[in-house]
N, C-alpha and C positions, 0 to 999 in steps of 0.2 A: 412845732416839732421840726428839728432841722432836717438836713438831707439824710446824712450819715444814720442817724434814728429812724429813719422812714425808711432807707433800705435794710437796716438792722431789724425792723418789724415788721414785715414784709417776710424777711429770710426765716423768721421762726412762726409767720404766721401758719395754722393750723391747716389754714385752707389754703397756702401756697406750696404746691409741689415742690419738690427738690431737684435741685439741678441736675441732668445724667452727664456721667462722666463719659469723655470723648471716646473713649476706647469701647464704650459701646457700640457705637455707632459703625465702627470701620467695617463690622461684616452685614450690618444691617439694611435690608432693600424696603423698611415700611417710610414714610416722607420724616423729616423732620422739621418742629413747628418750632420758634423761639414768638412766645408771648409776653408783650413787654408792656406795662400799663402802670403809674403807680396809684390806682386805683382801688385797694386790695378787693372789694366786692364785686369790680369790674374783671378785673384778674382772675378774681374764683370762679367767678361767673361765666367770664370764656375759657378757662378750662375745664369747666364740667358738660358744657358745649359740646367741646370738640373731643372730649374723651373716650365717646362709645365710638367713635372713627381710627381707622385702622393709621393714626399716628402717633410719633413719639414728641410729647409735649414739654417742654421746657419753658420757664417763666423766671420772668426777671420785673423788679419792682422801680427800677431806677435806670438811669442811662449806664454806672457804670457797671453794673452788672451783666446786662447787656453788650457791652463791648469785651464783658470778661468772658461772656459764651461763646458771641461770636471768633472770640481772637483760640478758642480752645477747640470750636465744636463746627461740625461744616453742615448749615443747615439749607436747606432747601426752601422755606420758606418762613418770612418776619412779619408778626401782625403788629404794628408799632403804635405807639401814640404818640401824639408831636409835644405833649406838655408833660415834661417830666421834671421831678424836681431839682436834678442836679445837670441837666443840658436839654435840649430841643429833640424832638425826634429828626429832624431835620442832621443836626450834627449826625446821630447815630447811622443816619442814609449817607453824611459824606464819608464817614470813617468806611461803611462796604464799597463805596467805589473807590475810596483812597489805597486800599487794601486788596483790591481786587478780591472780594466774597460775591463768589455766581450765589448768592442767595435774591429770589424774587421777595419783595416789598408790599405790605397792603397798612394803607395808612388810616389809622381811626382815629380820629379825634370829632370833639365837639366845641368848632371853631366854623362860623361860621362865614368867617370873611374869605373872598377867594384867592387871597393870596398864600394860602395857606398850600393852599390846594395845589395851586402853580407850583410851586416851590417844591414841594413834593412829589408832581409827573415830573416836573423837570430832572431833577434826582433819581429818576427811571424807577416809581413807583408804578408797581403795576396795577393798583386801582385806589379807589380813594373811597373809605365809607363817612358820611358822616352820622357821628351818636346822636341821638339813639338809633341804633341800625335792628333792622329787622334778623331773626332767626336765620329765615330763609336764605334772606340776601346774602347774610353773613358765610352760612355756607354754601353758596352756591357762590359765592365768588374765590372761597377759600378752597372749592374744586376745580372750577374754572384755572386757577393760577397754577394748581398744582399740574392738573391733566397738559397745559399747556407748555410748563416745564420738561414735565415726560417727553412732549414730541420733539421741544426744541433737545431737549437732550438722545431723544432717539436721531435726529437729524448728526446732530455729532458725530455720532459715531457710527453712523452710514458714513459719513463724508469723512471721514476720519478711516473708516475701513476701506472707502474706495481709496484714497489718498498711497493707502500702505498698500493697497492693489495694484495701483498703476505702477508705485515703485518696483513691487515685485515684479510684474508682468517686464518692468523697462530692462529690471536686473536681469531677469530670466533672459530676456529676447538679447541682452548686450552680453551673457554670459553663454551663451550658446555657442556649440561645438559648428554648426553652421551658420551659412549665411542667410537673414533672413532679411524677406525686398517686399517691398511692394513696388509697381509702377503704374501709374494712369492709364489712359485709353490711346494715348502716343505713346506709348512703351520706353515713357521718361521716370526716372529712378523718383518716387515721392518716400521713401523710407527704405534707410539700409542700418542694418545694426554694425555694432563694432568689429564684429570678427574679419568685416570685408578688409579694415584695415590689417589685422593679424595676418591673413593668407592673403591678401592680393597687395597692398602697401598702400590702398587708397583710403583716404579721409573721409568720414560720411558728407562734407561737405563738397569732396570733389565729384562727389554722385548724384548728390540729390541735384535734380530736373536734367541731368544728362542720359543720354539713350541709350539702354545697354548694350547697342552696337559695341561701345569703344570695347568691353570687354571681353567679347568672343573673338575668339583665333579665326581666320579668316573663312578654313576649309570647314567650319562649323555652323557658320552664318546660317545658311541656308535649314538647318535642323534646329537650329536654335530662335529662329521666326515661329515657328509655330508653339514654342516651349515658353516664351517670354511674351505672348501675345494669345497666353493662354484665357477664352471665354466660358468654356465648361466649366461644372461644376459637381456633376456626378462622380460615377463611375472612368468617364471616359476622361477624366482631366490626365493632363500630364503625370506622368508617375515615372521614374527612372531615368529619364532622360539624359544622355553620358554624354556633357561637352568639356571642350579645352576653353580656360579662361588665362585671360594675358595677367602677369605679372607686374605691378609699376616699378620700374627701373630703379627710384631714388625721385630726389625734391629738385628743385628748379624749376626755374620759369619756365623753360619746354620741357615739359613730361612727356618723356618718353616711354616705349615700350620695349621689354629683351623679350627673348626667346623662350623664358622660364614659362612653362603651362603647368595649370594646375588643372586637372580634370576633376569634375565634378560630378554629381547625381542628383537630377532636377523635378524638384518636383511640384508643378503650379497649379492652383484654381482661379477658375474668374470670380472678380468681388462685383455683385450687383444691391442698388437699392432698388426700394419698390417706386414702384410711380403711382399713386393713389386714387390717381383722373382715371388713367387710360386701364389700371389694372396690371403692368407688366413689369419684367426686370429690366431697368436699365443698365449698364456695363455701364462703368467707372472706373476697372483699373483688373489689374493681376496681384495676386498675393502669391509668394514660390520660397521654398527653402532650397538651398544648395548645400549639398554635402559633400566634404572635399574627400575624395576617395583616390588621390592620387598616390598614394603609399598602399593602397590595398592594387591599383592597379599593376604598378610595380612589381606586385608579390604574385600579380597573378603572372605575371609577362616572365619571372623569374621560374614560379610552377610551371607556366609553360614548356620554357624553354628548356627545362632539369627531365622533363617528361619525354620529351624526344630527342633529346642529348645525353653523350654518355657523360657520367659526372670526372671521369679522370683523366681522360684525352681529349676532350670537349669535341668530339667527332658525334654527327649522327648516330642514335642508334637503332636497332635491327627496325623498333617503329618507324621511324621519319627515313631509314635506310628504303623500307618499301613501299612507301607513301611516295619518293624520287624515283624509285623503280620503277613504277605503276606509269606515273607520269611520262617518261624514259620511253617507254614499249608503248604507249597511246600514240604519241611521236611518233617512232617508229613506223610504227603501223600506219599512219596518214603519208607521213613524207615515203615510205616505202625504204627503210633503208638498215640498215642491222645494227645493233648494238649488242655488246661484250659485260657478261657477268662475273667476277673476279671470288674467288672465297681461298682467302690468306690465312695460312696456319703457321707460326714462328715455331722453328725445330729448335730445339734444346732447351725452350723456354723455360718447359717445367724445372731440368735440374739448374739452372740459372734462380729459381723460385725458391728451391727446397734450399740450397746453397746459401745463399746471399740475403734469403727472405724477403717477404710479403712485399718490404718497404722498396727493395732495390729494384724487386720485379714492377714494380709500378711504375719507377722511374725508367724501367728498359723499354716499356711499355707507353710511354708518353712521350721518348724519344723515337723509338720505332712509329708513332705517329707520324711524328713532326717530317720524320725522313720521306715518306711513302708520299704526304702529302704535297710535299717539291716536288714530286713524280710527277703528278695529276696535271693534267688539260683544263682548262677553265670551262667549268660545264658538267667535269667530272665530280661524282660523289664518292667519297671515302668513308665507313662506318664500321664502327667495332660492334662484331656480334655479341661480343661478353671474352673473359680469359683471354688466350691470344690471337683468337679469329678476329680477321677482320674481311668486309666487301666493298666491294668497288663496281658501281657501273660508268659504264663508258659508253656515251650515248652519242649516234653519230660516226659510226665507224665508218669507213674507207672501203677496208679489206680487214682480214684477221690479223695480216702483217703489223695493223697500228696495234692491238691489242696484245701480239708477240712481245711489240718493243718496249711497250710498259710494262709489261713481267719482269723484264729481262732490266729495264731500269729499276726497277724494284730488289732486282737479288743483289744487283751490282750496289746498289746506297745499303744494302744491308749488310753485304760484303765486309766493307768498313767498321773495326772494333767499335764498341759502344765504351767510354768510361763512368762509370757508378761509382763517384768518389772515391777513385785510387785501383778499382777493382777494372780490368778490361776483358769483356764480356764479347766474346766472339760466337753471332747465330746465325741462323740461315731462314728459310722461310719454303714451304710446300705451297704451289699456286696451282688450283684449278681454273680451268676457262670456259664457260659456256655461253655460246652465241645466240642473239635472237634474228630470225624465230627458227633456226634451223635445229637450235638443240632444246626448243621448249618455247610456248608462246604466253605461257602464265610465270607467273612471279613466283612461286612454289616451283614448277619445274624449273626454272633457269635456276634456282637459288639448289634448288637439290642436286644437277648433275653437276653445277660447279663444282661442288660439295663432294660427287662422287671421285669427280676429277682430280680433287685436290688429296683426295687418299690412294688414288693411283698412286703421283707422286710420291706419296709417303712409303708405300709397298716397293717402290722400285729406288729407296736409298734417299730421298728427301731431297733439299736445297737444286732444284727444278722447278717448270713448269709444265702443264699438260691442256692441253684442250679434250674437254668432252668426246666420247665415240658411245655409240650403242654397245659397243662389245663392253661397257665398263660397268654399265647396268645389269649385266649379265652377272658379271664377278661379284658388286655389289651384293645381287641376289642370292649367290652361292654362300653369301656371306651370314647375311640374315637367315636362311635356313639351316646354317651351323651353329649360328647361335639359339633357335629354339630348339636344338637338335640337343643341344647341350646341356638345356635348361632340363628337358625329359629324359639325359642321360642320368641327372641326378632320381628323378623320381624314381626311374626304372632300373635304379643298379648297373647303371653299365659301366662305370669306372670302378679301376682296377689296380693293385698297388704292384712294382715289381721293385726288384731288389738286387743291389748289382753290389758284391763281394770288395769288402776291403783288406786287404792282403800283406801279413807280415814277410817279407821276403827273406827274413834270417830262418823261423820257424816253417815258415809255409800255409799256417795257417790262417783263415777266415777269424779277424779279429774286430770285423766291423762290416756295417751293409747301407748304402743308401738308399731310400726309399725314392720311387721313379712314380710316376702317375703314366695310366695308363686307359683308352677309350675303347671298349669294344663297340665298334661302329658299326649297326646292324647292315649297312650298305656296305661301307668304306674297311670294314674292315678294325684291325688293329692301330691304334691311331697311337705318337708320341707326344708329349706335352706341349712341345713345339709347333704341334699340327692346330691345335685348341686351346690353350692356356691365353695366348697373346687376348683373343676372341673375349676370354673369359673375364681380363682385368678390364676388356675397356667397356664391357657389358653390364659390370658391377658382379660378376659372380663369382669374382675369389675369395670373398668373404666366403658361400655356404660351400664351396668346394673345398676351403681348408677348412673348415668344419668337417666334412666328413673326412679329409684325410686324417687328422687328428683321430677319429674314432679309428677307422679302419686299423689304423698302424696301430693301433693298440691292440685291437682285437686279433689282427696277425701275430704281433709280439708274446699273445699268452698260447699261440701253435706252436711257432719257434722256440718260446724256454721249454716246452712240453718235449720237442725233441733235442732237449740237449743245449740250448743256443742263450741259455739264460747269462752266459759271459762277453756274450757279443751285443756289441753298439750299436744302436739304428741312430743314423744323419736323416734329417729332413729336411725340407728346405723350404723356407720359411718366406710369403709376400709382404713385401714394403708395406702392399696396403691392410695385411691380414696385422702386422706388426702394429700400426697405427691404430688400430681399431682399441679401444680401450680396456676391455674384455679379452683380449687373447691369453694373459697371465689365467685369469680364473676359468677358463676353457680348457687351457692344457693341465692344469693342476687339478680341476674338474676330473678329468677323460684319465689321469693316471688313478686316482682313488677309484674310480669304478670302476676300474678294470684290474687294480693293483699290480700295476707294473710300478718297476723302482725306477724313479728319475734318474738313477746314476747309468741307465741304460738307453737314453736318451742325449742326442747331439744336435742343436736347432744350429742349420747352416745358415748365414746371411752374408748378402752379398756387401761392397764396400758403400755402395748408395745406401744401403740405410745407414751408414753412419753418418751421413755430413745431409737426408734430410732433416729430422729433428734428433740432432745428439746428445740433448740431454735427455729427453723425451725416451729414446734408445735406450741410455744407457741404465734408466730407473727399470727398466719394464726387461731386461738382459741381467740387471743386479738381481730383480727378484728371481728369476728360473736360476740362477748359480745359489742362492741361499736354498731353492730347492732341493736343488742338487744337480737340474740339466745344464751340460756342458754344452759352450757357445764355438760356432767353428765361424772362421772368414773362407767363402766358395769366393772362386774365381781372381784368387790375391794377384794385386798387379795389373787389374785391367781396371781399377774404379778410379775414383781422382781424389781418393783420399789418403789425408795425409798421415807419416809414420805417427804421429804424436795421436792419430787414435789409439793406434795398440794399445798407449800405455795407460788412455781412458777407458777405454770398452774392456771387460772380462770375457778376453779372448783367452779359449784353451786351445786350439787348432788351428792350424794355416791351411790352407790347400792349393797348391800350384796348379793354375788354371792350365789346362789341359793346350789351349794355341801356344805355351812356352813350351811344353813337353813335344811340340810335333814337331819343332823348331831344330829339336835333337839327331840328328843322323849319323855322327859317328861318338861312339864311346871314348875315345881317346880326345875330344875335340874339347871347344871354349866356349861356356853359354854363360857367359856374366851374369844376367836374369837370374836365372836358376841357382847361379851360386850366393847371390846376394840373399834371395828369399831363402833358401837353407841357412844363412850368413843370420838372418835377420831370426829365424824361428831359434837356434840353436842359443844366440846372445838371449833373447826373450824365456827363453826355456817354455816352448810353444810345442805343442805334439806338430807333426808334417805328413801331411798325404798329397801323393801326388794322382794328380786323375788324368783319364785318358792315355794309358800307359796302351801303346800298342807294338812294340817293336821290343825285342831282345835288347838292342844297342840303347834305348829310352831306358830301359831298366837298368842294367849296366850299368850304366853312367851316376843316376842316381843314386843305386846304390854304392856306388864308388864313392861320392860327395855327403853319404852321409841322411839321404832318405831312404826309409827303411821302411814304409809304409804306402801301398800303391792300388789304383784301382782301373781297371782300364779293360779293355778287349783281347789284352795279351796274357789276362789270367780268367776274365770272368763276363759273359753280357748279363745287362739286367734280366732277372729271371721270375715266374710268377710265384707265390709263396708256396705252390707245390712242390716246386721243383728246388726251391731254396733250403726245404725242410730236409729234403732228401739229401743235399750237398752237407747239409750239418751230421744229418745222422750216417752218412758215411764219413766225415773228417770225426767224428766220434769212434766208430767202431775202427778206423784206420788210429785211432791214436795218435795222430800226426797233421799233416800236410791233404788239405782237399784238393784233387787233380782239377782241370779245368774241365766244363762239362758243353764244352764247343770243339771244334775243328779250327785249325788253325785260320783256312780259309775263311771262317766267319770273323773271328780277331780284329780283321783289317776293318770290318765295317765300321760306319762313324758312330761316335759316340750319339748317346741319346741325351737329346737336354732335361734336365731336372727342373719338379716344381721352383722356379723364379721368375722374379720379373727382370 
């Protein structure tokens, strides 16, 4: 029989298995066996063998059959015979190592010569049976080859996992966000990863065995021996450790070092191995990571700094102001010798603020810095308390004469206009002065009666200076108890509304009345708005005090139409800050439904400052009370600094000629330009006109001559309480005409009373 027919009956013998196809195998973990013999009984015979064993058997009759498995199939293990009829077993061993097939080899045949044998370990057979082979042997070597496979195959891929370990571990440690080192037992670099080069510019080559001396800043050294020469390994190792590490300059032959420091966050253990003899650890080296933390330091130095500095004048503030204090008065107190407390208030700052706005005022405000501090002595501190206080100590005085003359340099540099692109801004400044230790030997008193000092000034006309006195703490105090005196005026009803007659001079009658605030002060007596009012804006309580005047004048208002007065207009007069509050619209429009007074009986007076602090602001929250129906008056026309081109935005129905142009009047026949203008101005407008503070026959005259016909003043009427106001109606009622005045002349002359404003 030839070849071709021997493998051809072999392929359909009954007792030879059929070939598995490859794609079996790919998910398969049992061994596989390729059995090659063309033997067919010997064939059948070892695959009924090996069939109750947990392998997948495959059989081939011929060499090429076998080369058709192997080139398809990846088997693990070849039980061959060397005499086949179409090539050698021999050839089929060189075709798996020409091929590179990891399959292990067991060679059977029944050939007795030993060349056989050679020829087949040589070809890295991994054993040799010869036929007839025993059972036993057969499988116990057909385990042996396999079990041995397994480990060399479990060694793989240990070695193969550690391989992708190390790589990882090399990527990890060269990929890292720090620096990581080791050094030996001389504190010479044996391992630095990449990143040294990224933040320092050195090469690992330019480190390894050099002493990490070269890289610490020099005032570090000494902290940086125990960090870099770390032995522990507990608890106690290095942990945080915060140095400066030098920078490399650039390449060349002499490496040099700049100035550039990176600081860093250190943190080392000691590496020891064991010693086996003696029992102990021996030291070997340092292992430390370094984290470059020099942009967090940065942010801390800038947190720092924003913490005790103010952010827009970059001066001290009131922190780091007392912190220099503090220091200042310890001095003091050793060397034995005084120093000067300063507390600066800029006058007219505010309407320069409300005016020019937020933006300009800041810039007034960083140039007022900039001035004050060309003032200062070296040694001296300058600090803005917030808004437009600012303090000053002056440590090391003389006499008080040195701290006179820096006030006094201070009003004189601020003297000098400011310009605010295009805008020239002309202020002044209130200095209090308090000395140590004569006016205060703590930081709290000196900073408080400077403080008092500095509102003296302001009480006696502003743009001065004053040194501290006892007597000022006194006024102080008088102060503070007007204001809870005030705050219990409200609880207790002691404010009081009065009402001072506005006078048609053609008819003679009461055709309108402004409403006055008024204090029964259970000491003091009757008090005028001007006595408590001021007390009251800077206290925070014109908010609930026009609250209730809002009520009150309403609740008078339904006495008054009750006797007859339901034609006549109440003015009120209205606070900047009561205006600003965002609620005052639905307060007054509130307070008229509950009470049901008609807004057209209503006059809200404001002075020209509220137009030019927020004029649009104004004019929305003035638009809504005229579509209610309250008519808008300007008090005090002529004295604000605002200009005509309001009128023709604000829904102004009244003018009112401020009363200092009306006393300006002494003869009737004479020429007040003033006076003619503002009638000039109400008349082109077609503006109603009151003039107030009317106290003289020749005042009235005169007006009336030019054309105001409408007057309020002490030459017809003083403010009166709503008892006595009711009464003046229901007699200009029952008279049918003209209400007489209900004073003496001699009272006339007295001064006017100031009205609810600021």
């Amino acid at each position: 029989m030839n070849v071709s027919a021997a493998c051809a009956t072999a392929a359909i013998d009954p007792l030879h298995a059929p070939s598995v196809p490859s794609q079996q195998f790919d998910t398969d973990q049992l061994p596989r066996i390729l059995l090659v013999d063309d033997e067919p009984r010997l064939l059948s015979s070892l695959y009924e063998l090996l069939r109750e064993r947990d392998y997948h058997l495959v059989t081939a009759a011929c060499g090429a059959e076998a080369l058709a498995h192997l080139g398809r199939v990846k088997f693990d293990l070849v039980l061959l015979d060397l005499r086949l009829p179409d090539m050698s077993g021999h050839d089929i061993m060189d075709f798996i190592n020409e091929q590179g097939i990891e399959a292990d080899v067991i060679v059977m045949s029944g050939e007795v010569g030993i060349d056989a044998a050679i020829g087949a370990l040589k070809r890295g057979a991994y054993d040799y049976l010869r036929k007839p082979y025993s059972r036993e042997e057969l499988l116990k070597t057909v385990a042996n080859a396999l079990q041995q496979r397994r480990l060399e195959l479990a060694n793989l891929r240990i070695a193969s996992q550690l391989e992708n370990s190390e790589k990882l571990y090399r990527y990890l440690v060269d990929s890292s966000p720090d620096i990581i080192y080791t050094l030996n037992h001389e504190g010479r670099f044996t391992f630095v990863n990449d990143r040294a080069y990224q933040l320092l510019g050195f090469a690992r080559e330019d480190l390894i065995g050099k002493h990490y001396s070269i890289l610490v800043h020099e005032d570090d050294l000494e902290r940086a021996r125990y960090a870099f020469n770390e032995r522990r390994v507990d608890e106690r190792a290095s942990r945080n450790v915060e140095l400066r590490l030098k920078c490399h300059a650039g390449g060349g032959a002499d490496r040099t070092f700049n100035n550039t420091l990176m600081t860093i966050s250190l943190n080392a253990i000691g590496m020891h191995v064991p010693d086996h003899e003696v029992r102990k650890l021996e030291f070997f080296g340092t292992y430390g990571v370094a984290r470059d933390i020099t942009d967090r330091k940065r942010a801390e130095e800038v947190i720092s700094y924003q913490a005790y500095h103010d952010i827009l004048t970059d001066l001290p503030n009131r922190m780091l102001f007392k912190d220099r204090l503090g220091l200042a008065v310890i001095q003091a107190k050793r060397k034995m010798t005084e120093l000067a407390v300063m507390f600066i208030d800029l006058d007219r700052f505010k309407l320069v603020n409300d005016t020019l706005g937020h933006v300009k005022g800041d810039e007034l405000l960083q140039q007022v810095s900039l001035r004050l501090k060309d003032c200062l002595r070296r040694g001296d501190t300058l600090a803005r308390q917030g808004g437009d206080e600012f303090t000053i100590v002056l440590p090391e005085l003389r006499d008080r004469e040195d701290a006179k003359l820096i006030a006094d340099k201070f009003l004189e540099c601020l003297h000098q206009p400011f310009d605010l692109d295009g805008h020239e801004v002309h202020i002044s400044a209130s200095i209090g002065i308090a000395i140590y230790p004569g006016d205060g030997e703590s930081i709290d008193e000196l900073l408080r009666h400077a403080d008092i000092a500095m509102y003296q000034v302001k009480a006696l006309g502003k743009n001065g200076h004053s040194f501290y006195h006892n007597s000022m703490l006194d006024i102080s105090h008088q102060k503070i108890a007007l204001e809870q005196s005030l705050r219990k005026a409200l609880e207790q009803n002691e404010l009081e509304m009065y009402y001072q007659p506005q006078m048609d001079v053609i008819t003679g009658r009461i055709i309108g009345a402004e409403g006055l605030m008024r204090w029964n002060h259970p000491q003091r007596g009757l008090l005028t708005a001007g006595e408590f009012l001021p007390f009251a804006e800077d206290n925070g309580l014109m908010l609930p005090i026009s609250d209730w005047m809002i009520g009150a004048l309403c609740r008078d208002l339904l006495q008054w139409n009750a006797a007859g007065g339901d034609t006549i207009r109440l003015s009120l007069n209205l606070s900047p800050q009561y205006l600003d509050r965002g609620d005052f619209f639905e307060k007054m429009r509130g307070a008229l439904v509950r009470y049901g007074i008609s807004p057209a009986q209503i006059e809200v007076e404001i002075t020209e400052n509220i137009c030019i602090r927020n004029p649009q602001y104004a004019i929305e929250q003035l638009n809504k009370l005229c579509q209610l129906g309250v008519s808008v008056a300007i008090d005090d026309f002529g004295t604000g600094y605002s200009s005509l081109s309001y009128l023709h935005r604000f829904p102004i129905h009244t003018i009112k000629i401020d009363q200092s142009f009306v006393k300006e009047i002494h003869d009737e026949h004479g020429h007040y330009p003033v006076i003619l203008a503002i009638i000039s101005i109400a008349r082109g407008l077609g503006l109603h006109l009151i003039a107030e503070g009317v106290e003289t026959d020749a005042q009235a005259r005169y007006l009336k001559s030019n054309g105001c016909l409408t007057m309020q003043g002490y030459l017809y009427h003083r403010p009166i309480a709503l008892s006595h106001f009711i009464a003046l109606l229901r007699e200009q009622d029952a008279a049918g005409g003209s209400a007489g005045p209900l004073i003496s002349p001699a009272v006339r002359s007295a001064p006017h009373v100031v009205a609810l404003q600021s």
